[in-house]
N, C-alpha and C positions, 0 to 999 in steps of 0.2 A: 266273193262280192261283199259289198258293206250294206247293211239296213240298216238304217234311222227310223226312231218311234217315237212319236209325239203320242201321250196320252195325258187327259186331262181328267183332275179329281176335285172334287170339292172341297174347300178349308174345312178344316176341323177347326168347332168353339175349345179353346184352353178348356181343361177339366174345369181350371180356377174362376172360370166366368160364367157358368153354371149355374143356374139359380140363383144368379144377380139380378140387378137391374140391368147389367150391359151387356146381358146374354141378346135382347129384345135386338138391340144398338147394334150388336156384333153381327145378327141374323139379317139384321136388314145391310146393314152394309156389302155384306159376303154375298146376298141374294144374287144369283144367275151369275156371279163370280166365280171361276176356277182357277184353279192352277193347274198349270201346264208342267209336266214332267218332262226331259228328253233323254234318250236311252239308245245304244247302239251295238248290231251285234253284226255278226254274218251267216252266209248261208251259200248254196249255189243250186245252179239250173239242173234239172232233171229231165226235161222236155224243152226241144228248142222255139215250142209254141211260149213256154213262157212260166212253166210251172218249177217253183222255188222251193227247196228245202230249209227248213230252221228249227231251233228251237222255240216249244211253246212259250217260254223265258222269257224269250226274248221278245215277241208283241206280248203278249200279255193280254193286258183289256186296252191296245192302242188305238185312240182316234184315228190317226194315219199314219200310215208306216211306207216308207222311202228308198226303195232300191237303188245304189249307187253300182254300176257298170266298172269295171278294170279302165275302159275309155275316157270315165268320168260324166256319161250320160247317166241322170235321174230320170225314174220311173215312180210313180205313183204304184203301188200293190195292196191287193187285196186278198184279205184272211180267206182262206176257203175252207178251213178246217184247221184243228188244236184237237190235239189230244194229250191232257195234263199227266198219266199215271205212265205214259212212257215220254215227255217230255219234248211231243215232237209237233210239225206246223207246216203248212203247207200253204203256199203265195200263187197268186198268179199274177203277171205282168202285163201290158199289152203293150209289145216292143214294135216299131216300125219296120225292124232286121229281123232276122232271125237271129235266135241265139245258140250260143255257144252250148252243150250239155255235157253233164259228165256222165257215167256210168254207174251202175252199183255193182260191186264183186261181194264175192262168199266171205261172209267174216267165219264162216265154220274151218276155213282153210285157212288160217292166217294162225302164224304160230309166236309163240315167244321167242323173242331175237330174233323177230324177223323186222327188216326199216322200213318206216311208215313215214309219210309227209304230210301235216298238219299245217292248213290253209286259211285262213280269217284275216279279223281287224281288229286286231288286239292296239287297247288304249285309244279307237277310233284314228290308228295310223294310219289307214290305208291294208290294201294288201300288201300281204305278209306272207312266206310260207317260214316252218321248222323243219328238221328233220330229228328222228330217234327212232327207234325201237318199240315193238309192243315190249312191256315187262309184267303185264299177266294178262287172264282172260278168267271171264265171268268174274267178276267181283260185284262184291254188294257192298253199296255204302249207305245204304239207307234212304233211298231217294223212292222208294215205292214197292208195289209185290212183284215188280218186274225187270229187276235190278241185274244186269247182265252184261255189265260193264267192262271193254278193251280199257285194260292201263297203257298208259302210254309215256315216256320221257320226254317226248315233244313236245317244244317250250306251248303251252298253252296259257294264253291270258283273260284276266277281263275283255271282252270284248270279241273275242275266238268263240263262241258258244254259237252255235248254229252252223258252223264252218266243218269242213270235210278232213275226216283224215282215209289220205291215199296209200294202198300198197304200193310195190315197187311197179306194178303193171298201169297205174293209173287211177285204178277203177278205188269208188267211193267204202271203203271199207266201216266206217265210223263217221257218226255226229258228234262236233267236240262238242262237250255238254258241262262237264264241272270239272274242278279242280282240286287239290287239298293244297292250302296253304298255310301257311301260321301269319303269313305277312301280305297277301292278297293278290300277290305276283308268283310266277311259274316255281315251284321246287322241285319240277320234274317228275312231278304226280300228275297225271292229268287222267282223266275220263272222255270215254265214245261211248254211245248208242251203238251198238252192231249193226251194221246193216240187216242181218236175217233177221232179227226181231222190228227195226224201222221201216224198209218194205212191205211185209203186208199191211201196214200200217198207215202209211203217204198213198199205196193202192187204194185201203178205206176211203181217206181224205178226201179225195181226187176222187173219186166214185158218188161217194154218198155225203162228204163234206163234216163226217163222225166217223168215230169208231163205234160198234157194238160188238159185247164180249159178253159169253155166256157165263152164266150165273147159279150156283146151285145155291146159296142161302145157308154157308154151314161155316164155324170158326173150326180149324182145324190145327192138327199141330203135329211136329216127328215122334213116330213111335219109340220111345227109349227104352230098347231089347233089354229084358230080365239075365239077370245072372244064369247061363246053364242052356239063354235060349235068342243066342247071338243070330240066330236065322228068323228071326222074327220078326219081319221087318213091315213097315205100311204107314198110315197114314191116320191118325185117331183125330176122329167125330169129337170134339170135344161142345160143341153147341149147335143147334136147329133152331134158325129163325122161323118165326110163326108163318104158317101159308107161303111158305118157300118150296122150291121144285123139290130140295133134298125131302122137306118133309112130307109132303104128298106123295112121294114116290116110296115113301117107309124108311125113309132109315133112320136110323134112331142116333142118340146121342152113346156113344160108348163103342160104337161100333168104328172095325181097322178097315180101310178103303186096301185092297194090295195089288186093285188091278183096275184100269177104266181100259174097255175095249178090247180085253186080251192081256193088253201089255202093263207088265211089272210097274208101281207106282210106288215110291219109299220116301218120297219127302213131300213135303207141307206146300214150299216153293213149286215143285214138277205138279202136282194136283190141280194149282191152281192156275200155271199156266197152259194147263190142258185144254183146261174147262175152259178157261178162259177163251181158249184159240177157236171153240167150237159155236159155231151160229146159234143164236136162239132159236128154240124149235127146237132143232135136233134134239136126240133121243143117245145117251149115254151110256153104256152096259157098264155099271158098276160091279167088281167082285168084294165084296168085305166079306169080315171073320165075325162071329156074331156068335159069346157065347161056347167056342170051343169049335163050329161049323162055318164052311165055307159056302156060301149063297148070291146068287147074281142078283140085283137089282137093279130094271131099266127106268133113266130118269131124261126125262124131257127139260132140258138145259133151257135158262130162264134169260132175260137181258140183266144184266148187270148193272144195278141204281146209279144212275149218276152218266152214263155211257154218253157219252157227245158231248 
């Protein structure tokens, strides 16, 4: 399906008219004056009561945002939740039909060379579909700490970001979310959100209308094993923010994280989307290396600044 966003911003004064006289001129003219921006992505139903998947992107801060139907019926929709660090949004509609839904499948099961279909309104054409292949899994490109990216060859465009990519079964496997281009149009690089990581996420949404993600208060970084001591493997403390969970609970800055809960921890990435995945409140069994000794410490997982 296609969404349409209207948001509106206020002029900005030229730098150059700044401490003029015709800054006064330019303030009173622009007064309760905006400008209106227009912007268009897609997205699709998840519930056939009416609830929408997108990218955060793609509304943004919109005034109103416009669900356009495959029928050509518009709907008025409303944000029910954004959450910017996995790049995702969630709509509700109030259809007088029922709607059409699609599904979510395991993006854990989807392999490389395996064909995918890629669904939007790329250029605000209308619907669209591609087909290709996934051509990796998990990639980071930089878009956040939780970068976990299906590559895909499916033509993806401006205007596909919010839009579904399907396995051969149907079901929702990825949100087309970015591209690489050198020229702004498809080169056959395209990027999804996984589904395993955008479900419990669109769940949050839908639930409580935020995500909250736990938080221990610590910069961290990959341990890089010494010469002679290749099995050394963890996660180094490299900073402790003041009155943060990590530091009330003791741990110190120099110390190697190699285990939350039992299980083996080796990279800076897995750490964080541990933690992250765990409720506030809850209570963490740390094992770090401290000094030449192995030591548990239990830490009560914090909300994470910034969550919703």
């Amino acid at each position: 399906m296609n969404i349409a966003v209207t948001s509106e911003q206020r002029m900005e004064i030229p730098p150059e008219l700044r401490g003029t006289p015709f800054e006064r001129y330019f303030r009173d003219r622009q007064r309760n004056r905006r400008q209106e921006t227009v912007g268009a992505g897609s997205g699709f139903v998840i519930d056939p009561a009416g609830f929408i998947v997108t990218n955060n992107h793609v509304v943004g801060n919109a005034s109103r945002v416009v669900v356009s139907l495959q029928n050509g019926t518009e709907l008025p929709a409303r944000v029910v939740g954004t959450d910017e660090l996995t790049d995702l949004a969630l709509l509700k509609v109030e259809a007088r039909t029922t709607l059409t839904a699609v599904s979510f499948g395991s993006s854990a099961a989807a392999r490389v060379g395996s064909w995918v279909l890629a669904a939007g309104n790329p250029f605000g054409l209308g619907g669209t579909v591609t087909a290709g292949i996934i051509s990796a899994r998990g990639r980071e490109i930089g878009a956040g700490p939780f970068d976990d990216f299906i590559q895909t060859d499916a033509a993806i465009n401006p205007g596909n970001s919010g839009g579904p990519l399907f396995n051969a079964a149907g079901e929702v496997i990825g949100i087309n979310t970015a591209i690489y281009s050198p020229s702004g149009a498809s080169a056959g690089i395209g990027f999804a959100t996984p589904s395993d990581l955008a479900r419990p996420v669109i769940e949050q949404l839908r639930r409580d209308g935020r995500v909250e993600r736990g938080w221990l208060g610590v910069s961290v970084q990959d341990l890089v094993p010494e010469e002679g001591q290749l099995n050394r493997r963890g996660v180094l403390i490299a900073g402790i923010e003041r009155n943060s969970p990590a530091g009330r609970a003791g741990l110190r800055q120099g110390d190697v994280v190699v285990a939350i809960n039992g299980e083996r921890v080796e990279t800076s990435r897995a750490l964080v989307r541990t933690v992250a995945a765990v409720q506030p409140g809850q209570t963490l069994r740390l094992t770090v290396m401290r000094e030449g000794r192995e030591r548990e410490l239990p830490v009560q997982v914090g909300r994470r600044p910034g969550a919703g």
